[in-house]
N, C-alpha and C positions, 0 to 999 in steps of 0.2 A: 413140631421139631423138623429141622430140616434134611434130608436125604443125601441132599450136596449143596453145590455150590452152581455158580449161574454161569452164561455167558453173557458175551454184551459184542451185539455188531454197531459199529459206529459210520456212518455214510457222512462224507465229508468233501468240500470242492477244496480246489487249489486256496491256500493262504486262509482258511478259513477256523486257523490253529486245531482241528480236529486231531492231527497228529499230533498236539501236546496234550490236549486232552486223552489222550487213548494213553498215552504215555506214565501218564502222570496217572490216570486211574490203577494202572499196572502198578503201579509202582505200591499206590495206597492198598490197593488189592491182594499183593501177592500173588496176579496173576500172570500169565505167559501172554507176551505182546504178538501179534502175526498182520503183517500185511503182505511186502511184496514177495515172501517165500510162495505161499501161495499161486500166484502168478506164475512165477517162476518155474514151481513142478509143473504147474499144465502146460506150458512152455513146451519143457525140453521133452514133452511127445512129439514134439514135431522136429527136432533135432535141428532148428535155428534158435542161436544163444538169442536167448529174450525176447524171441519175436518182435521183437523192438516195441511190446506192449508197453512194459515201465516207461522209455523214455519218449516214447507218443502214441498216445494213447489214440490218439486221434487215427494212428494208420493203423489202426487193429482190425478194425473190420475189414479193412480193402486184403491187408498181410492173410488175413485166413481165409479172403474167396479166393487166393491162388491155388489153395488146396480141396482136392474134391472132396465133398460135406466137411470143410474145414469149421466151419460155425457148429454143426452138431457135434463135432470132434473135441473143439475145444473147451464147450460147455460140458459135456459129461468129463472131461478128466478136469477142468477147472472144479465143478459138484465135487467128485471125486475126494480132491484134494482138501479140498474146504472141510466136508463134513466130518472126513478122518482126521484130520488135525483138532479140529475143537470137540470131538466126541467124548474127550475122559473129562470135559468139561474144566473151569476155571481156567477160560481166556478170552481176550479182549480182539477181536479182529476189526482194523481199521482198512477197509479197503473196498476194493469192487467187489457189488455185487452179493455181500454176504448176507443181509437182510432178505435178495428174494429167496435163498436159498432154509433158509430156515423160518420163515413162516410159519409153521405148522408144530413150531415147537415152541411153549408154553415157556420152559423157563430161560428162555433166549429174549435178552431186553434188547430192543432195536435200536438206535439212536439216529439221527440225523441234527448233524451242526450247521449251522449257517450264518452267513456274517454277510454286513452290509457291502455292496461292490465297493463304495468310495473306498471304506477302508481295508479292504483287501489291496486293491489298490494302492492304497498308499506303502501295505507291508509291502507287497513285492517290489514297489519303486524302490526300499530303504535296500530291501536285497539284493534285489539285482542288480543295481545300479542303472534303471533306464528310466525314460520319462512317464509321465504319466498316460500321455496317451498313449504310446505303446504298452503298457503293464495294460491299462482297459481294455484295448484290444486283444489280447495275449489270455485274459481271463474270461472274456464274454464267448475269446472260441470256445476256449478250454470246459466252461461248462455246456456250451452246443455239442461238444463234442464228448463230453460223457455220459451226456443224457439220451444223445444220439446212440452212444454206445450200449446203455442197458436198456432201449428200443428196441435195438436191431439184436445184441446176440438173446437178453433176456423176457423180449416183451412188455418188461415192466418198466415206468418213467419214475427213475430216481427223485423227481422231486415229488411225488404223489406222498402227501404225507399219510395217506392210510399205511403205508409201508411201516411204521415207525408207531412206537410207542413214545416216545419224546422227543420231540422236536424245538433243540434250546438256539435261540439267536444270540451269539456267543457275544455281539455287542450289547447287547444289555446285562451281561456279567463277562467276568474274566475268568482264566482257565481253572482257579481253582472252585469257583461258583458253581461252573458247569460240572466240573468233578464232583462237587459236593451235590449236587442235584441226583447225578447216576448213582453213587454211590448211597444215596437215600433211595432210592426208588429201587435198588436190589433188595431193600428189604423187605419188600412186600412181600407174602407167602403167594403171591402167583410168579416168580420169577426165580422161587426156590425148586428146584429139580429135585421132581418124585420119580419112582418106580413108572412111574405111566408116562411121564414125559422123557425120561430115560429110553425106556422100552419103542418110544415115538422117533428117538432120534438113532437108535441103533436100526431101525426098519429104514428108513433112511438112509442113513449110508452104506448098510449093505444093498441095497437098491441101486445105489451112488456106484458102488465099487461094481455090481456086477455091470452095469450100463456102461462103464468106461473100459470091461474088459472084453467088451464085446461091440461096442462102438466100431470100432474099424473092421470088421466081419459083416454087422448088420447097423448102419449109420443112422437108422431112421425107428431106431428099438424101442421100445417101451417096457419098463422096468418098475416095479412095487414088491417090498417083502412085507411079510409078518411072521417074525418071531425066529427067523431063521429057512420059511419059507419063501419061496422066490416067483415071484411071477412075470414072466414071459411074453409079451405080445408085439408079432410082428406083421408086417403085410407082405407074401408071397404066394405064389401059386400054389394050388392044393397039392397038385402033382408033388411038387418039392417037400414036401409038408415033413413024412417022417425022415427024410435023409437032414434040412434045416433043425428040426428036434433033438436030432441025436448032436447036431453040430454046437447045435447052443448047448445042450448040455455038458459037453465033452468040454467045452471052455468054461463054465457059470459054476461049474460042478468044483473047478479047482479055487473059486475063490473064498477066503475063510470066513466061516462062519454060518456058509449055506447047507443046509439039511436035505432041502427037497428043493425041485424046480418043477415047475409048472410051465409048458409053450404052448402060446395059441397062435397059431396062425391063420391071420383074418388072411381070404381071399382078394386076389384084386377085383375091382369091378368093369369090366370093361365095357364101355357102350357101342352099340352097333354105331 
């Protein structure tokens, strides 16, 4: 019997109809569609509209070394965001990124779309109105530059199909194929959300939340809960040790959901 209902992250390149698929599964579903809202809220901690991420993608990494530890900034309130949005579970998120973020959770189906260049190509030629060899060119950056992009901010290369539980080439079916593919494979009882995978993705994002509320205090934080407890690890001088404790806690303390906090402070090492 099932507990709940699932999520489903969908990784997808430019033209490669992933956003109808994501669409169209919602729709079958009855689930809540999310991409670039997402973005968006980790955005506006930096208080530039859009950091111009949506509309080029490609200047995201340069846009956040303007800011000191802007890459670890934007990855815990991007986490942040992410994992609070899909935690009450039944949704579909189509966009950056969501896949490394939830790995660790059992009834999160991963998906990755992929479609042949020529014909990518050729949709965006009919869209855009340009030729082909500019649409080729336009799309061979476009995926250099978002695999470049979950290299640099996430470590991980979007196209590593271990990321993914199904990996559908959308040219060898059409949108509703691929729909009917995801929508059969949520029916497996490992993608149905139990009490333990629940419990998995609430330690998680309160991880998630205390890390992005404490990011810009301590940029280089390490964060893990269970159960409502909260664990703490950072690198500073021991000297500092209990005045950093008290500080982390005075801010971790206010975030909901947290019971207890735990701080360790690893020493630095300094060689002669």
């Amino acid at each position: 019997m099932r507990y709940g209902m699932s999520i489903v992250t969908i990784s997808r390149g430019s033209y490669s109809r992933g956003k109808e698929v994501a669409e169209k599964l919602c729709r079958a579903l009855k689930y809540k569609c999310l991409s670039r809202e997402v973005v968006l809220e980790a955005s506006e901690h930096f208080n530039i509209p859009e950091l111009r991420l949506v509309r080029a993608i490609h200047d995201a990494p340069s846009v956040l070394d303007r800011f000191t530890y802007g890459k670890e900034k934007y990855v815990a309130f991007f986490r942040a965001a992410l994992l609070k949005r899909v935690q009450k579970d039944n949704v579909v998120y189509h966009g950056l990124a969501g896949h490394f973020f939830l790995q660790r959770v059992p009834h999160v189906l991963k998906v990755r779309i992929i479609a042949n260049l020529e014909a990518r190509v050729k949709e965006e030629t009919e869209r855009e109105g340009i030729s082909e060899e500019e649409a080729r060119r336009i799309l061979v950056k476009d995926d250099a530059e978002r695999r470049k992009w979950g290299i640099h901010l996430y470590g991980a290369d979007t196209w590593d199909p271990m990321l993914y539980d199904l990996v559908l080439h959308i040219d060898n079916m059409d949108v509703d194929g691929a729909v009917a593919v995801i929508h059969s494979t949520l029916q497996q009882p490992c993608f149905a959300t139990t009490p333990a995978s629940q419990n998995r993705l609430d330690d998680l994002t309160l991880s998630a939340q205390v890390a992005a509320a404490l990011v810009n205090e301590f940029p280089k934080v390490n964060t893990s809960a269970r159960n409502g407890e909260v664990f703490v690890n950072l690198r500073a001088s021991l000297v500092e040790e209990q005045t950093l404790t008290e500080k982390v806690k005075s801010i971790a303390e206010k975030v909901e959901g947290v019971k207890m906090i735990h701080v360790n402070v690893v020493p630095f090492i300094i060689e002669d």
